[in-house]
C-alpha positions in Angstrom: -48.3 -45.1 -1.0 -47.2 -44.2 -4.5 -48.8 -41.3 -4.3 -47.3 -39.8 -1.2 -44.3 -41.0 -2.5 -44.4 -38.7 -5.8 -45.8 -36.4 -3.6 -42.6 -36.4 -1.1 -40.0 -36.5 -4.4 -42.0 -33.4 -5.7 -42.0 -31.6 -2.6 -37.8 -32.3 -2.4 -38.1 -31.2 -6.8 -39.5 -28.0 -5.7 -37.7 -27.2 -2.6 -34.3 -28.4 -4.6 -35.1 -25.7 -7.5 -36.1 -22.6 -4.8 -32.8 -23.5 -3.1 -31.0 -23.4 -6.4 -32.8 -20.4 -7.2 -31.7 -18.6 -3.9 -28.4 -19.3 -4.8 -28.4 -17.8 -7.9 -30.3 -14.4 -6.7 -27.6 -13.9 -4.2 -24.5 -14.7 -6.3 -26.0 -12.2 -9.0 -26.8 -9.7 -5.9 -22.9 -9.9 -4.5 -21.5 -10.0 -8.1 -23.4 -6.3 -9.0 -22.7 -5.3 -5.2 -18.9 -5.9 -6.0 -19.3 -4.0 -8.7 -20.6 -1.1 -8.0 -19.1 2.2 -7.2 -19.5 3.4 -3.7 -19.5 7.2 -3.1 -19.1 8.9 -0.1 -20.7 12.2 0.8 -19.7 14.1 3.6 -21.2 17.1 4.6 -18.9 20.2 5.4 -18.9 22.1 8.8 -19.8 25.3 7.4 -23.5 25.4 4.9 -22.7 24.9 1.0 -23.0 21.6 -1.1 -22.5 18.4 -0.1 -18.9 17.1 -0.8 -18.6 13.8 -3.7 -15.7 11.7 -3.3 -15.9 8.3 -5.1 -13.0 5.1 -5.1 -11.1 6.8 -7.4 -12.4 10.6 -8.3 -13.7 13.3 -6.0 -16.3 16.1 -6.2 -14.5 19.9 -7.7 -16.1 21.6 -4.5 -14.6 18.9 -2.2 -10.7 19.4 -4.3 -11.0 22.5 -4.2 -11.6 22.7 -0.5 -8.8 20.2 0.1 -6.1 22.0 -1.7 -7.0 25.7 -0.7 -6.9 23.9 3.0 -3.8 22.2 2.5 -1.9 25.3 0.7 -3.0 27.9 3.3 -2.0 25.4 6.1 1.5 24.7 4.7 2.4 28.1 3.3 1.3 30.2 6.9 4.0 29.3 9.0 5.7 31.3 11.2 8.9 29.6 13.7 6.1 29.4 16.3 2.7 27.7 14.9 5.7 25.2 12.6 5.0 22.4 15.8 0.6 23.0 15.1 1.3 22.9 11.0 3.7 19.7 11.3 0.8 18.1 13.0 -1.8 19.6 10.2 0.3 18.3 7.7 0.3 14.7 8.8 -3.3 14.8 9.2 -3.5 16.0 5.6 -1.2 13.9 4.3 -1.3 10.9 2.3 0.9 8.1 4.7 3.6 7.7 1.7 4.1 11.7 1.8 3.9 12.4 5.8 7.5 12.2 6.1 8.7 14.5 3.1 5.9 17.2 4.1 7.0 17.0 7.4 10.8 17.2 6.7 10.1 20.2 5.0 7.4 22.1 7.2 10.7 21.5 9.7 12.9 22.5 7.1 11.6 25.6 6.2 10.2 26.4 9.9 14.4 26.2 11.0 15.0 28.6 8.0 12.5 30.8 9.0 13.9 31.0 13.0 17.0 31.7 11.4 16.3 34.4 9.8 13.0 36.2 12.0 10.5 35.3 8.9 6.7 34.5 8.7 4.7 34.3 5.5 0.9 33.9 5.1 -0.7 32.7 1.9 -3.7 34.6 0.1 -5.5 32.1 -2.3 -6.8 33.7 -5.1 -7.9 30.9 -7.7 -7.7 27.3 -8.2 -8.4 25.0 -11.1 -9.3 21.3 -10.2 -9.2 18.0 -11.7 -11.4 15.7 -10.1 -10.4 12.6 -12.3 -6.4 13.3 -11.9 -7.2 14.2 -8.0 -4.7 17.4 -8.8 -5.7 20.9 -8.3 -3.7 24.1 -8.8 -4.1 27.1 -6.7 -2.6 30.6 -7.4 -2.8 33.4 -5.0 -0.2 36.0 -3.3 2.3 34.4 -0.5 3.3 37.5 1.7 6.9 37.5 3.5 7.5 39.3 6.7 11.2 39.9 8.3 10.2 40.5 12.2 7.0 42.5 12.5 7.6 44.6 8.9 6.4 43.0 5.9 9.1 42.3 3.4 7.2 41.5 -0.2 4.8 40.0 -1.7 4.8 37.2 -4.4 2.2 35.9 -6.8 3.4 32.3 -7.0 1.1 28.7 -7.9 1.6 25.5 -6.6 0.3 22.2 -7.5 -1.2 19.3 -5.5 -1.6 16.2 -6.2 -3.9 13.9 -3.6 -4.8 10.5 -3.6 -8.2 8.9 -2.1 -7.8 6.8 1.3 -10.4 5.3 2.7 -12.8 7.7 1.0 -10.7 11.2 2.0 -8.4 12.9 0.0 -4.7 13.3 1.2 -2.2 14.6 0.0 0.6 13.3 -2.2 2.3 15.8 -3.1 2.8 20.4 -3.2 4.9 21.7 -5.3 5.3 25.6 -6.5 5.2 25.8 -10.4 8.0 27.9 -12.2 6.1 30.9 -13.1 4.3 32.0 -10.4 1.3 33.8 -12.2 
């Protein structure tokens, strides 16, 4: 009897320290999980690289994308496609800016109608920082007055984005001062 005895208390010694160390293996497995950095990488619909976005960087192809996107859909707007940017805006948008872009798509849309203008934007270069999650884009914005076209403008804007839920939105555009 003493003998199955030891044998039973081993048994329970044994199956006590594999419990114990299946315990431990997951703890140290959810504690590097937790800290690991996810990255997401999306395909886009036309062939090139892959896009990079991480939790709190993204790829320069993917910014770059984003903010020639963004500025060509916010800066060609006539009175009539201003309801179909609006909406492109909001999708773009980061939910803490969808009201202020979309104040001033209407904004600017109502100043337009006013006045029988359309302008189209012509990207030309843009310089990306995938750390800040800020890119800046120069190119020519073109201004028409009915069906004539008034001038053209070399001007630069910056935007600023923020990662949400592993896409970039945007934060803010703004046109920088010297326009070259």
């Amino acid at each position: 009897m003493d003998a199955e005895r030891r044998r039973a208390r081993d048994t329970r010694v044994v199956l006590a320290g594999l419990l114990g160390l299946s315990v431990l293996s997951n703890l140290v497995l959810a504690h590097g999980l937790a800290n690991r950095e996810r990255v997401t990488v999306l395909l886009p619909a036309v062939s090139g690289p892959a896009w990079e976005v991480g939790e709190s960087w993204a790829g320069r192809r993917y910014l770059e994308d984003a903010a020639r996107t963004a500025a060509v859909t916010l800066l060609t707007l006539t009175p009539e496609n201003a309801p179909h940017v609006r909406e492109a805006a909001a999708r773009l948008a980061h939910a803490e800016a969808r009201g202020a872009i979309g104040a001033w798509v209407a904004a600017e849309a109502e100043r337009m109608a006013r006045r029988d203008l359309s302008t189209a934007f012509y990207p030309r270069s843009i310089e990306s920082d995938g750390r800040e999650l800020s890119a800046e884009i120069a190119g020519e914005l073109v201004t028409w007055i009915g069906r004539e076209e008034a001038f053209r403008q070399k001007r630069r804007y910056r935007l600023a984005f923020r990662i949400d839920a592993g896409r970039l939105a945007l934060l803010r555009f703004e046109q920088m001062e010297d326009g070259t």
